[in-house]
C-alpha positions in Angstrom: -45.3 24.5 -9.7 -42.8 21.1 -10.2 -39.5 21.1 -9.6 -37.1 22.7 -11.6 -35.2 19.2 -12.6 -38.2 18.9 -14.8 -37.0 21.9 -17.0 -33.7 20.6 -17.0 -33.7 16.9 -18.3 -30.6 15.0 -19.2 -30.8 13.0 -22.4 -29.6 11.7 -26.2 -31.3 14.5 -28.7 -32.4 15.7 -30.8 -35.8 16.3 -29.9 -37.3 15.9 -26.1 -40.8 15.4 -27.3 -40.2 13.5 -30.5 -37.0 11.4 -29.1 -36.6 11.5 -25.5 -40.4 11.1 -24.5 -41.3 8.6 -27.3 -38.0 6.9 -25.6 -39.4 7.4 -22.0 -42.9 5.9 -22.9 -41.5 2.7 -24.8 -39.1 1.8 -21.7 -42.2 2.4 -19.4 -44.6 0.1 -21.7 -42.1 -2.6 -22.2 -41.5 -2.7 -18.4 -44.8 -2.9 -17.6 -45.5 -6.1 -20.3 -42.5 -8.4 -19.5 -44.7 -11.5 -21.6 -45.0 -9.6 -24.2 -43.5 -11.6 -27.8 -43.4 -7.8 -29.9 -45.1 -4.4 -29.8 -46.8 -2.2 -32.4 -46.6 1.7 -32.1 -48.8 3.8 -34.1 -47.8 7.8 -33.9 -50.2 10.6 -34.8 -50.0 14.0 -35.9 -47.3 16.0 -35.8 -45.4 12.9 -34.0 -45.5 11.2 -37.4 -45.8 14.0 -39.6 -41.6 15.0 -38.1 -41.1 11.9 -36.1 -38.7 10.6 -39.0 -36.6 13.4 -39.0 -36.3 13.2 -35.1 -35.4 9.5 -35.2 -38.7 8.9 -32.8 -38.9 5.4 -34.6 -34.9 4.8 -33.8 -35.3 5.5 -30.4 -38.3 3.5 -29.8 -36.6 0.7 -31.4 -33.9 1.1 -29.2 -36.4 0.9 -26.0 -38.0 -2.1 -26.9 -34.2 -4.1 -28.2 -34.5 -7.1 -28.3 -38.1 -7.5 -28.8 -39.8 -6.2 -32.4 -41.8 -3.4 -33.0 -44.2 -2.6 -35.8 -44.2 1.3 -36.2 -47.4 2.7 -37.7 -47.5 6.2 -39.2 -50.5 8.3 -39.1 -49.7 11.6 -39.4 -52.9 12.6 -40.9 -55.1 11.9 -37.8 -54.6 14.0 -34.5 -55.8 12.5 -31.4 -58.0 15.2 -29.4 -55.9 15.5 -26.6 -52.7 16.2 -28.1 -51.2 17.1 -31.7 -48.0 14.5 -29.9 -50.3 11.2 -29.7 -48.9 7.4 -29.8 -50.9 4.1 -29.0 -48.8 1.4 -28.1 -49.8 -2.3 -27.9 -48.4 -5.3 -26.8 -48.6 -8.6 -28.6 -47.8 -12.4 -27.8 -46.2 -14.9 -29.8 -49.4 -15.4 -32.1 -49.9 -11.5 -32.8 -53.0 -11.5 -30.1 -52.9 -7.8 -28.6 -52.3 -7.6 -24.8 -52.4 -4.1 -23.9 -52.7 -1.0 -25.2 -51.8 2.2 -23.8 -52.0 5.9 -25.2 -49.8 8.5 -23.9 -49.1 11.6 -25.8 -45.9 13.9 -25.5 -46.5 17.3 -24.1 -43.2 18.8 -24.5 -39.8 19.0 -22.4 -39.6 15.2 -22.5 -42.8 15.0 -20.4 -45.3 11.8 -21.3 -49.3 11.6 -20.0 -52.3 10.0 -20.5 -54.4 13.1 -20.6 -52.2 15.3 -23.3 -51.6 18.0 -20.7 -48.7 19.0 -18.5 -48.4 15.7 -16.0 -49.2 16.6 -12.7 -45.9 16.3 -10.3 -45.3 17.2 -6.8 -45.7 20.6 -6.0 -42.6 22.1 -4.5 -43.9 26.0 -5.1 -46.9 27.4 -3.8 -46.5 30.0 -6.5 -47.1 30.0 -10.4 -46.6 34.0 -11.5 -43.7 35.4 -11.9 -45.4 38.4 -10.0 -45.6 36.4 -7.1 -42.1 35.9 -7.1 -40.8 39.5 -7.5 -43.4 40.3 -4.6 -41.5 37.9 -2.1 -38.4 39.4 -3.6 -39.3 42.7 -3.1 -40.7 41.8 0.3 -37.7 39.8 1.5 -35.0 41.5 -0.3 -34.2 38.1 -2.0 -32.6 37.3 -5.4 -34.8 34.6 -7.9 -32.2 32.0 -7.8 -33.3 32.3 -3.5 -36.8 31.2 -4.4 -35.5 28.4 -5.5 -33.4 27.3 -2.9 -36.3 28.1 -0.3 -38.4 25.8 -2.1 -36.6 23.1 -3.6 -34.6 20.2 -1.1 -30.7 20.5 -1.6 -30.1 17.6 -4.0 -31.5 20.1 -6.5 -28.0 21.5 -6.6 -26.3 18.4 -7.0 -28.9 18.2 -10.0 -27.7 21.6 -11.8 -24.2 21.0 -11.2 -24.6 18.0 -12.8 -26.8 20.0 -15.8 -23.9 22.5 -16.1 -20.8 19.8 -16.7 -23.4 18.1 -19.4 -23.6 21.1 -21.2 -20.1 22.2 -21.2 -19.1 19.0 -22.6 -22.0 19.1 -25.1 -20.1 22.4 -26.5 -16.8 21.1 -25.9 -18.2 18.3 -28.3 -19.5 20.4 -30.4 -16.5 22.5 -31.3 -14.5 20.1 -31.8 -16.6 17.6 -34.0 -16.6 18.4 -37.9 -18.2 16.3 -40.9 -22.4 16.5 -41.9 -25.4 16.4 -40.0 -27.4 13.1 -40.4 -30.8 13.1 -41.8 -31.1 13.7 -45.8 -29.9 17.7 -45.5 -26.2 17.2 -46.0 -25.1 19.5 -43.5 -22.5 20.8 -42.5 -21.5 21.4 -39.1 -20.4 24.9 -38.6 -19.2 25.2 -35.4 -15.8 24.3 -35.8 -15.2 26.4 -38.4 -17.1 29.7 -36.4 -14.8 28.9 -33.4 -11.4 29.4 -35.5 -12.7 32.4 -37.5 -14.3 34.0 -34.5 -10.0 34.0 -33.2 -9.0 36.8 -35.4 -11.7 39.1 -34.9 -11.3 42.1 -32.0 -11.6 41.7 -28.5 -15.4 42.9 -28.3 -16.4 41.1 -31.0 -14.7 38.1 -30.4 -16.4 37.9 -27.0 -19.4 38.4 -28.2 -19.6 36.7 -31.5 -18.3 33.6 -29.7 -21.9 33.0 -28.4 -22.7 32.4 -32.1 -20.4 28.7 -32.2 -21.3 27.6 -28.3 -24.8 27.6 -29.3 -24.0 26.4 -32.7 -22.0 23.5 -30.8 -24.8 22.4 -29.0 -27.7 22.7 -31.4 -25.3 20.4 -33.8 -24.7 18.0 -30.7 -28.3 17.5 -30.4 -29.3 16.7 -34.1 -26.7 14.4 -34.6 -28.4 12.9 -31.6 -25.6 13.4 -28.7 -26.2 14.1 -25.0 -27.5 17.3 -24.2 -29.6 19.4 -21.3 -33.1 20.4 -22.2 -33.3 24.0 -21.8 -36.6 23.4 -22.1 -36.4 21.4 -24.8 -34.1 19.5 -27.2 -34.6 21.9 -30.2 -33.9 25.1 -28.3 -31.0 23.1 -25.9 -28.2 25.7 -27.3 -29.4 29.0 -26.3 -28.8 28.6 -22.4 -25.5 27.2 -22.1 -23.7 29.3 -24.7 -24.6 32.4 -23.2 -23.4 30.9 -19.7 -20.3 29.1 -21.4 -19.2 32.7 -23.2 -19.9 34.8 -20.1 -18.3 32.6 -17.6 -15.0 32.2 -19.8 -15.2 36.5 -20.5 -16.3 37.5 -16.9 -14.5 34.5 -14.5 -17.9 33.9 -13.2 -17.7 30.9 -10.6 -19.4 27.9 -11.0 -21.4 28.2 -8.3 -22.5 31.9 -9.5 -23.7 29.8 -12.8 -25.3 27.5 -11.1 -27.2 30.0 -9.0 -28.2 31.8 -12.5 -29.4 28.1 -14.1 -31.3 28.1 -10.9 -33.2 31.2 -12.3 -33.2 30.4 -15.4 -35.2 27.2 -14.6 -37.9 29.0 -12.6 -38.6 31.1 -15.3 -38.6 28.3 -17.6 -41.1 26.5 -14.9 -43.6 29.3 -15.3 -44.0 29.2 -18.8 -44.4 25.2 -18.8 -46.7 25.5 -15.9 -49.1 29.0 -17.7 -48.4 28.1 -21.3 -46.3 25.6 -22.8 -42.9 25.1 -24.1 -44.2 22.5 -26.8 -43.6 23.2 -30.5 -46.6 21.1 -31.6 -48.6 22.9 -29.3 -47.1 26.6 -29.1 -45.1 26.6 -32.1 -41.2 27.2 -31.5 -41.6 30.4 -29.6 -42.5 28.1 -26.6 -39.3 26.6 -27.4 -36.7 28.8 -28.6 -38.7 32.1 -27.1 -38.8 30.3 -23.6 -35.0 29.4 -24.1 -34.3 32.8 -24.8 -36.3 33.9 -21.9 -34.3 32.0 -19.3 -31.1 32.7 -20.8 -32.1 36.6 -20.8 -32.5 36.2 -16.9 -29.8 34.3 -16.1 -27.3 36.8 -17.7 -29.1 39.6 -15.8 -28.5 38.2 -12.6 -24.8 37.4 -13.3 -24.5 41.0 -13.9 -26.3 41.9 -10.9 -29.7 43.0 -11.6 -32.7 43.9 -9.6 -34.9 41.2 -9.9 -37.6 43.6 -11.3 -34.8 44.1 -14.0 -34.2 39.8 -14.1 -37.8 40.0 -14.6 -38.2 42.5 -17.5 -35.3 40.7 -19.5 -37.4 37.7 -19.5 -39.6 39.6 -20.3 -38.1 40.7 -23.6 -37.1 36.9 -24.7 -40.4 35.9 -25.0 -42.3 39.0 -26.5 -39.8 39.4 -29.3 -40.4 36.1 -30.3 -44.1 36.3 -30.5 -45.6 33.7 -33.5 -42.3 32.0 -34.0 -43.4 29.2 -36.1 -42.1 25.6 -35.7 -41.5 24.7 -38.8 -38.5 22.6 -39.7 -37.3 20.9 -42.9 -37.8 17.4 -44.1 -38.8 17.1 -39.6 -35.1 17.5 -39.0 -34.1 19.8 -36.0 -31.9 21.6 -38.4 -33.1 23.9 -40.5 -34.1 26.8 -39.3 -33.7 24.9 -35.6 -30.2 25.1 -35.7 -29.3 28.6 -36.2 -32.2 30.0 -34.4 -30.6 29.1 -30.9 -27.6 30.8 -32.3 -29.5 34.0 -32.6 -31.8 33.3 -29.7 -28.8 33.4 -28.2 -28.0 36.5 -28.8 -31.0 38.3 -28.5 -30.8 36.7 -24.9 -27.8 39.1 -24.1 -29.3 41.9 -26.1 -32.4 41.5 -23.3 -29.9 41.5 -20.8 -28.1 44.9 -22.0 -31.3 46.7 -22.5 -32.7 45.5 -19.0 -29.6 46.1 -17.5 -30.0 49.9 -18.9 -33.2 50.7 -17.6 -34.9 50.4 -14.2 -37.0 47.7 -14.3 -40.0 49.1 -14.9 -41.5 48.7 -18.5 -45.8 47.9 -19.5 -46.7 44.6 -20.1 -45.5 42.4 -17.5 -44.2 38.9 -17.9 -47.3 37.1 -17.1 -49.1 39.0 -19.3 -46.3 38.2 -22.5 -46.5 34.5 -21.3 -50.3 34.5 -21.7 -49.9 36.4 -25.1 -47.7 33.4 -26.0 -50.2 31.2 -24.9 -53.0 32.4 -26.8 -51.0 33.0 -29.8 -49.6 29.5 -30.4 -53.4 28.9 -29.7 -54.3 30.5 -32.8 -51.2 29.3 -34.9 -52.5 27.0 -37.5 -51.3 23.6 -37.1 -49.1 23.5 -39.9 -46.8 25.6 -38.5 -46.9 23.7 -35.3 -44.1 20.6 -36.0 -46.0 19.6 -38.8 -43.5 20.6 -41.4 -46.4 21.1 -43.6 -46.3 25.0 -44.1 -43.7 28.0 -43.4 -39.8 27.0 -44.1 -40.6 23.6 -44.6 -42.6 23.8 -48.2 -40.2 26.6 -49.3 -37.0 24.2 -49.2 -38.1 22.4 -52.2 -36.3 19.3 -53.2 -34.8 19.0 -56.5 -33.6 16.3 -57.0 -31.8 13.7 -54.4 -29.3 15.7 -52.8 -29.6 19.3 -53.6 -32.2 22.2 -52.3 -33.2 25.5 -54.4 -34.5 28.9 -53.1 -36.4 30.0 -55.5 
């Protein structure tokens, strides 16, 4: 497997595949055709069908500033490779093409030529999580070891780095107030969950804070701030509030955090490298369900657990979302995105409680629920893969400019 920087990407939201690789792969073309008078970008498939409602054309604008760029959409035709495709060509003064170059996003931020997971340096021998509880068991070793046995030391100076962006993506996020960009009108509810959350009882305060961390972030990110892929843009919440919450209720040290994002991003790394954590390929339990996944182990291991019981949590955070659909409105990553890291959020900690309860042992395995995953966003129909063509999506119906019904 990669390294775990590649789970953990630091960028402008709100989507890593729709945003921050489109981004990634105009920078790269522009670089490589300094001659070049203008460009013309033609997305495909779900890139076009949502790529509106994830700014993918602002952010390739951006890339290629101060040169033009024609942006073609074609959300009707899906390359072979990859639902994610884009073709980019480069022009001279007299609109004579110069190069062309397709590159398709495969999730986390991550671009390639083939449509599958890019190939990287291999910094572990391993690629099942039954590998790793084996050297645990063997070696008496907690997860977050694996990772520094494996990985060379600048990887800390990497998640230290990951943990101050997303504290200051919820400190943002708190404080911010006003309405969402993107047609929905909106409104930020984080704020507003923070100061109510202040009068409820101790338990429930503690716990029903994770609700406006995750909130925070997941507004943070469509309104297109700076978050932490956690293992995507769409699903960036879920991690840090249930860090944030338990580091402010339980004095947890920094470096005791940065040991649990350490675990959190190997698990995250073994469902990238056995499944995928693409929406347009998985649907959004590869997103939100891995999210969940990570932050379920990394909250076990604050507390202690046996890494058979780190294991088991993760487990859980998958499983339960089994045949999550990715289907969000107008493309936007707010609605359901939003408020599904709140509750992936919590569902994280409920993994962690339950684990925490038993020993460990429990039937299907995490490989196994990873490969259920797998096979599962396999079968998903492709409208309910970022398309915004079925689920949530059709239900939302406009009436007129501004307003939405439910009936």
């Amino acid at each position: 497997m990669e390294s775990i920087r590649e789970i953990f990407k630091i960028g402008y939201g709100p989507s890593s595949s729709h945003t921050m690789a489109p981004s990634r792969a105009a920078l790269q073309f522009a670089a490589q055709n300094p001659d070049a008078a203008s460009f013309r970008v033609t997305l495909y498939g779900s890139m076009a069908a949502t790529g509106k409602g994830h700014l993918t054309d602002v952010a390739i604008v951006r890339a290629f500033t101060p040169r033009n760029v024609e942006i073609i959409w074609e959300p009707k035709i899906v390359l072979p490779a990859h639902p994610n495709g884009m073709k980019f060509v480069s022009m001279d003064a007299n609109n004579n093409a110069l190069g062309e170059w397709i590159v398709y996003s495969t999730g986390g931020g991550d671009i390639s030529e083939t449509g599958k997971t890019p190939e990287r340096e291999k910094i572990y021998s391993i690629s099942r999580m039954g590998e790793i509880l084996d050297l645990c068991h063997k070696y008496g070793k907690d997860m977050w070891e694996i990772v520094y046995e494996n990985e060379d030391s600048s990887v800390w100076d990497h998640l230290a780095e990951v943990w101050e962006v997303m504290k200051a993506s919820i400190a943002r996020g708190i404080d911010a107030e006003g309405t969402l960009p993107g047609g929905l009108n909106l409104k930020r509810k984080a704020p507003s969950y923070h100061i109510k959350i202040q009068s409820y009882k101790d338990s429930l305060r503690r716990r029903s804070m994770v609700f406006a961390y995750a909130l925070a972030v997941a507004e943070e990110n469509a309104s297109g701030g700076l978050v932490v892929t956690a293992p995507t843009c769409g699903s960036s919440g879920v991690l840090p509030s249930v860090l944030y919450m338990l580091q402010k209720n339980n004095d947890f040290s920094d470096k005791k955090i940065i040991r649990a994002l350490a675990t959190a991003g190997l698990v995250g790394n073994l469902v990238k490298k056995n499944a995928s954590v693409s929406g347009a390929r998985v649907g959004c339990q590869g997103e939100i369900g891995t999210a969940c996944s990570m932050a379920a182990a990394a909250a076990s291991q604050l507390y202690g657990a046996t890494p058979a019981q780190v294991e088991y949590a993760a487990a859980m955070g998958i499983e339960h979302f089994l045949g999550l659909t990715c289907d969000p409105v107008l493309g936007l990553v707010q609605i359901p995105c939003i408020e599904r890291n709140a509750f992936g959020a919590s569902r994280a900690l409920d993994a962690n409680v339950y684990a925490m309860i038993s020993d460990g042992r429990h039937f299907v395995s995490f490989d196994r629920v990873v490969k259920a995953m797998n096979q599962t966003g396999h079968d998903l129909p492709s409208i309910y893969k970022e398309t915004s063509e079925g689920g949530l999506a059709i239900f939302a119906r406009k009436v007129n400019n501004d307003k939405y019904c439910h009936d």
